[in-house]
Each structure stands twice: as C-alpha cells, then as structure tokens.
C-alpha positions in Angstrom: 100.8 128.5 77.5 99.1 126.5 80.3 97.8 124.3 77.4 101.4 123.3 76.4 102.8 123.2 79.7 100.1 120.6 80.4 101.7 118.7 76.7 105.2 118.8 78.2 104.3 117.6 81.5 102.6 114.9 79.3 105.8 114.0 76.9 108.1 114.1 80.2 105.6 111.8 82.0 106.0 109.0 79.8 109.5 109.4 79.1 110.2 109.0 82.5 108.0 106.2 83.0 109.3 104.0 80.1 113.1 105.0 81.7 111.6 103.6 84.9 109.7 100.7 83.4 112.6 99.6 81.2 116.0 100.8 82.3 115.2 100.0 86.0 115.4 103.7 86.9 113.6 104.0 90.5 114.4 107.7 91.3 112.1 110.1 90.3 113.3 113.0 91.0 116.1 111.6 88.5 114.0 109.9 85.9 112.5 113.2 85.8 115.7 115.5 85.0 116.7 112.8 82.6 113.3 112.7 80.7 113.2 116.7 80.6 117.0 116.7 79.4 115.8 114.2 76.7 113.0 116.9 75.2 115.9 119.8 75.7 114.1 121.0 78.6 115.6 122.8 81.9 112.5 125.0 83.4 111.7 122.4 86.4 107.7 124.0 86.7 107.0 121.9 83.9 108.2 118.6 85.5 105.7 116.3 86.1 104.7 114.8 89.7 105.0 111.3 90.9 101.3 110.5 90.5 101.8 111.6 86.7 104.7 109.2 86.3 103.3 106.4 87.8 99.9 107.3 85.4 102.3 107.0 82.5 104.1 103.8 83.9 101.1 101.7 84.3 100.1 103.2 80.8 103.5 101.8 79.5 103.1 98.3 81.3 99.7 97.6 80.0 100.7 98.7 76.4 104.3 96.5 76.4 103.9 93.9 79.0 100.3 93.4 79.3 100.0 89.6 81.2 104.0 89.0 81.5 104.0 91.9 83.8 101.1 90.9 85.7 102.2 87.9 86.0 106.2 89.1 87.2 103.9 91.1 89.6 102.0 88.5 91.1 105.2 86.1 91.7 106.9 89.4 93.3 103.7 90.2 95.9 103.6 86.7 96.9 107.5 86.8 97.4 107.4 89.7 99.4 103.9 88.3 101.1 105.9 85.1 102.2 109.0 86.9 103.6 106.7 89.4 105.4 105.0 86.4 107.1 108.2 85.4 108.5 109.2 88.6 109.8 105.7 89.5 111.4 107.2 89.9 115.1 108.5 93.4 112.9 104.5 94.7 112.1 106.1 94.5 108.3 104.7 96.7 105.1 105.1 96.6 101.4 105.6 99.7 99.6 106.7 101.3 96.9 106.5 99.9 93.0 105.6 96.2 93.9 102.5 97.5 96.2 101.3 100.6 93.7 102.1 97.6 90.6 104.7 99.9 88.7 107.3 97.6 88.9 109.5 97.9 85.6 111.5 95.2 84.4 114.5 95.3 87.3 112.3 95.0 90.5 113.2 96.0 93.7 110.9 94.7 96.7 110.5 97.5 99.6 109.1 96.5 102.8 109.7 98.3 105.8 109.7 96.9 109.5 109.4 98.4 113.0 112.1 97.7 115.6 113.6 99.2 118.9 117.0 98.6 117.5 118.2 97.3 113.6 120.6 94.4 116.0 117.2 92.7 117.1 116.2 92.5 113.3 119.8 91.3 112.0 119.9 88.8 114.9 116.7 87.4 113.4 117.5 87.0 110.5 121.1 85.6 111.3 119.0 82.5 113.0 116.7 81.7 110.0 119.7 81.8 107.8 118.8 84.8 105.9 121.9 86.7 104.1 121.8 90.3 104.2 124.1 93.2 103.3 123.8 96.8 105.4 123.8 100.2 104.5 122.0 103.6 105.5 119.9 106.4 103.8 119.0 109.6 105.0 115.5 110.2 105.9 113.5 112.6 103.7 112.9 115.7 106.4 110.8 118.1 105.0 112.3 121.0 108.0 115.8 122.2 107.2 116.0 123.1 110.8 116.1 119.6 111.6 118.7 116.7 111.5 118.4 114.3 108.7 118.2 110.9 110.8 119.9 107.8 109.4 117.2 105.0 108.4 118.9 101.2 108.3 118.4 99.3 105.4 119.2 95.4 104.9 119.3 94.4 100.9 118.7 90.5 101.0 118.6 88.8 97.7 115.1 87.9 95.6 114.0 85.8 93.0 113.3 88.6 90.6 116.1 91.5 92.2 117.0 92.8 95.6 114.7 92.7 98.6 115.2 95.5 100.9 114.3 96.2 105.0 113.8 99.4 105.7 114.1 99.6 109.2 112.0 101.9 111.7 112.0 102.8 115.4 108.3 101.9 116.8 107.1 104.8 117.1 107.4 105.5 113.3 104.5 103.1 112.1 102.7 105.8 111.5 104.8 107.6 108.9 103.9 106.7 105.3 100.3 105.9 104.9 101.0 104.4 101.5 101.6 100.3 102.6 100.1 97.3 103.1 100.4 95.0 105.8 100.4 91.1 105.7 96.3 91.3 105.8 96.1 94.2 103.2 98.6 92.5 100.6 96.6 88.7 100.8 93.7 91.0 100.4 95.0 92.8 97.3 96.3 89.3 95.3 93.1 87.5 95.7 91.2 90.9 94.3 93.7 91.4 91.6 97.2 91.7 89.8 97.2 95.5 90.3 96.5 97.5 93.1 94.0 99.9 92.2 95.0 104.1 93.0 91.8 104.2 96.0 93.2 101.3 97.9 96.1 103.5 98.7 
C-alpha cells in the first residue's frame, strides 16, 4: 500500500509540475487538486508536497527546455537583480520560482520589500517613473485564533510577465527564510543558472 501511495504521489508530482511549467499554474495547493482530479483521485494523503513538485518541475525543465530555460532564467534573475538594486532603501528579496529556478513558461517575478508604510514605497516608485497596479492578499496564518492581516502587493510590468512587491512592515524581515538579497542573488548568477536546493 505504502509502495503505491509512494507511485501516486509520484504520477501527481509530475502532473502538477508540467501544469505549473507549462500552463503557468503557480498555486500548488491547486496544481495539486487538478493533477489528482486528472488520475481520478480525491483521497488528499496521497497528494504530494511542494518540495515533490518542485523535484518534478526541475525534472520537466531539464527534460523539455534544457538551455532555453536556463537561459529565460538568467535574463529573469538579472531583471529582478537590476530592479532590486533600485529599490535597496526597501532591504529587497527574491523569492519564489525565479530564486528556487522553477519558473515555467509564464513567469512571475516575486520580490518582497520591507517598509513602515506601502505610501513610502508607492511614493518611490511614482518619482522614478515606475507604473504599478495595487491590490492585497491575505497572509498565510498558521493560528485560527488569529486575524489574517492584509499584505500590499504592487504588480509592475516585466520583460518576460508581471513583477510583483510584496510589501512588509520592518519588523517582518525575518519571516520567510527562503530569499535572496541583492548580495545572495549576484552570488547565485555568477555560480550558476539554477539555484541549487542547499543554498536555500
């Protein structure tokens, strides 16, 4: 039983990857339900993890876009790289898909900022000329208990796909251990086109 859990798991993995790598799926959560609905499954224990997916996802990329992804990946850190660079008065990050390299084929570039207030960040970019669009998302809290607080986002628009700020109070630079600051993503293109999983 465990053995064929461990298949499914497997078989959902990589469907959700090539979703994710080709479709320009970046939920998880909903890459996964569409992947298990795909194999006819509903049982949600044999759902694979995000680690799993992302596995399967650089699997898929080296299998079906080999250098053209590498190369779409290297054009997309630098991107990111050169805006961060601009806004370093915000201690800005990379994360997500363009930092782990699983970005599919409809990139989205994350990088979050630290701010007292979101109107010190749009006032910013506002004088360098810099078009954004605003909206919300609720932060992931863990505790029912607690309030879901609203994080700011500004979507500005990329070469390759959207750009977007995720704004953060100060005290918040902890949170999220998975990112790289300006230093950490220079670092990471001169090593290589892929950030390897122990540099996390």
């Amino acid at each position: 039983m465990a053995r064929q859990s461990k298949h499914i798991r497997f078989q959902v993995a990589h469907k959700a990857a090539q979703m994710m790598a080709e479709e320009g799926i970046s939920d998880y959560a909903f890459a996964k339900r569409k992947a298990a609905k795909f194999f006819g499954l509903m049982d949600g224990d044999a759902l694979p993890s995000n680690d799993e997916i992302n596995d399967a996802i650089k699997e898929h990329q080296a299998i079906f876009f080999d250098e053209e992804h590498e190369a779409s990946l290297k054009i997309l850190r630098l991107e990111a790289l050169s805006l961060m660079k601009k806004l370093n008065a915000f201690n800005p990050h990379l994360t997500g898909s363009v930092l782990d390299g699983t970005v599919g084929r409809y990139p989205t570039i994350h990088i979050q900022i630290y701010a007292d207030s979101m109107k010190e960040v749009e006032f910013f970019l506002l004088n360098h000329n810099i078009a954004y669009e605003t909206r919300d998302r609720k932060s992931r809290n863990k505790d029912p208990m607690q309030d879901k607080k609203n994080i700011p986002v500004l979507t500005l628009e990329g070469s390759m796909g959207p750009i977007k700020l995720i704004i953060y109070h100060i005290d918040d630079l902890k949170i999220n251990k998975t990112k790289a600051s300006v230093e950490d993503l220079e670092e990471i293109i001169k090593a290589k086109p892929v950030l390897l999983k122990e540099k996390l």
